[in-house]
N, C-alpha and C positions, 0 to 999 in steps of 0.2 A: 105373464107378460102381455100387455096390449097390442091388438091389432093394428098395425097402423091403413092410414087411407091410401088408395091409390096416390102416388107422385108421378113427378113428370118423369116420363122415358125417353124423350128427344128432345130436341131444344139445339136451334131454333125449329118450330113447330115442322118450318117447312124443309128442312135438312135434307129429306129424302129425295125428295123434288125437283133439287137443284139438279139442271144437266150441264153449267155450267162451273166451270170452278171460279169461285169468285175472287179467290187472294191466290194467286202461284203457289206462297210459302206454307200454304195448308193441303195437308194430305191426312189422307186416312191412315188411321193405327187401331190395332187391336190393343188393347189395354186387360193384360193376363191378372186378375186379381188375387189376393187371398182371397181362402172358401168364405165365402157366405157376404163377404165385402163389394159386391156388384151393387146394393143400393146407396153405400154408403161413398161411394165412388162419383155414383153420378149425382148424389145432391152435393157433393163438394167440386163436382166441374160447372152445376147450374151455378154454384153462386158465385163461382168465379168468369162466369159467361163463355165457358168451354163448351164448344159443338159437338155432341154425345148423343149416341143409341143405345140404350139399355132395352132388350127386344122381353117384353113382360108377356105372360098369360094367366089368365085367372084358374086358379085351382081350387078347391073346394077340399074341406078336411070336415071330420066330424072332431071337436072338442066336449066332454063331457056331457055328451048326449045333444048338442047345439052344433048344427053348421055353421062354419066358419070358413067366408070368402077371400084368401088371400091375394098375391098377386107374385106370381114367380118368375126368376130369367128363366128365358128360353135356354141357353147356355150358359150354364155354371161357373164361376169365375170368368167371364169372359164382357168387357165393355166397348162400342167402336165410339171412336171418337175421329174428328174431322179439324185437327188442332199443325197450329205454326209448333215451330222447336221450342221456342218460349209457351206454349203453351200444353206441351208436352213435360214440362219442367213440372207445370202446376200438376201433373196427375203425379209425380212419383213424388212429390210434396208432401201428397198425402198418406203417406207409410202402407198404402194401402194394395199397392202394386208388387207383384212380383217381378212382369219383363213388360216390356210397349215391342209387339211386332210388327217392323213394317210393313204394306201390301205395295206389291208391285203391280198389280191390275186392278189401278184405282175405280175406274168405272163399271170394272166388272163386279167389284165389290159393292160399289154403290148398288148397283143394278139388282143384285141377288138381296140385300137388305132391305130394301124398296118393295120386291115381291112378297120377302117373307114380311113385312109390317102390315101389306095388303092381305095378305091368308089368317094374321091373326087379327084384325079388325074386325073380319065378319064371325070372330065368337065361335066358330064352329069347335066340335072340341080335334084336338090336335094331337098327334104323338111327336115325342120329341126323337129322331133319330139319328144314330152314330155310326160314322162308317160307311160312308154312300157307298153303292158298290153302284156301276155305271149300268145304266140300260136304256129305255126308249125314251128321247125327248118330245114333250109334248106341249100342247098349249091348249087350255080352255077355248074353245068354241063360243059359247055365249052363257050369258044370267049376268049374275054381278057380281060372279069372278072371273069375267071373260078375259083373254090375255094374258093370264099368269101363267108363268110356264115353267116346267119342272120336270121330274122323271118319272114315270111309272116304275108302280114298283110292287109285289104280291106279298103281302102280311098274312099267315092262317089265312088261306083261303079269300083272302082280298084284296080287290084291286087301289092302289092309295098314289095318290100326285106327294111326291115328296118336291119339297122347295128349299132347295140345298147353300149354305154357306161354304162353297167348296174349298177355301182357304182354313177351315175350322175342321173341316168332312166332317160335319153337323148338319141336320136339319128338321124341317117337321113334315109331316102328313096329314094329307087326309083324305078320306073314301071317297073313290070317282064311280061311277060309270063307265063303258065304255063309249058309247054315244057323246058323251062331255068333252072328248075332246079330240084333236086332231094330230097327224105327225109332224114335226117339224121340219123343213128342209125336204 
């Protein structure tokens, strides 16, 4: 089977960005997919110019003795999309949905998916984690991840900022310091 190329994961570029809502009748939905159907999801809401987050990381495999650079969801069967009723219609169009769940803390969901697109930008590598269990909130001090803010949290022996989709209790990590960052509140 071939490799395919990186595609688009958001759209419009700047989706995360917005702090305003532009249309009323558009609200955020979780869009529950069949297995392995999250890319096949969002190149059928790009072409139909549906506002979508497919939150991707690159994973690396070895195939017949050759590395090979994929590109995987962060969470598995899971799409957000930023869509009117009518545009809602177009996801379950696609046979490709199992449920669309609503979010009642639209901003707060924006906010935590805006984070986590910032933590995988900068490539570091990342674990993907299930099951938050709550502890210290924290925020980056300074570099350029400064501001991100998330939980502390201890893995074997290590200290890791998880940055949580707490509507999902999903999220990922990675290795802090303690110098890195500050308490919140």
């Amino acid at each position: 089977m071939p490799i395919l190329k990186e595609e688009p994961f958001l759209f419009p570029p700047d989706l995360l960005e917005r702090t305003e809502i532009e249309l009323l009748e558009r609200k955020w939905h979780v869009l529950y997919t069949k297995p392995r159907h999250e890319k096949s999801v969002a190149r059928q809401l790009l072409a139909q110019n549906v506002p979508f987050y497919l939150p991707l990381v690159r994973k690396k495999s070895y195939y017949r003795g050759r590395t090979v650079t994929s590109h995987v969801p962060v969470f598995s069967s899971y799409v957000f999309t930023f869509a009117s009723d009518d545009e809602k219609l177009i996801a379950w169009e696609t046979n490709r949905i199992v449920s669309v769940i609503d979010i009642s803390d639209q901003e707060r969901l924006r906010c935590e998916l805006q984070a986590l697109q910032r933590l995988i930008g900068f490539e570091a590598p990342l674990t993907i984690e299930s099951r938050i269990v709550p502890g210290q909130q924290v925020r980056i001090k300074s570099g350029s991840m400064a501001g991100i803010e998330g939980t502390v949290i201890k893995r074997r022996g290590e200290r890791r900022l998880l940055v949580t989709v707490n509507f999902l209790q999903r999220g990922v990590s990675i290795a802090i310091d303690d110098f890195m960052v500050e308490p919140i509140g």
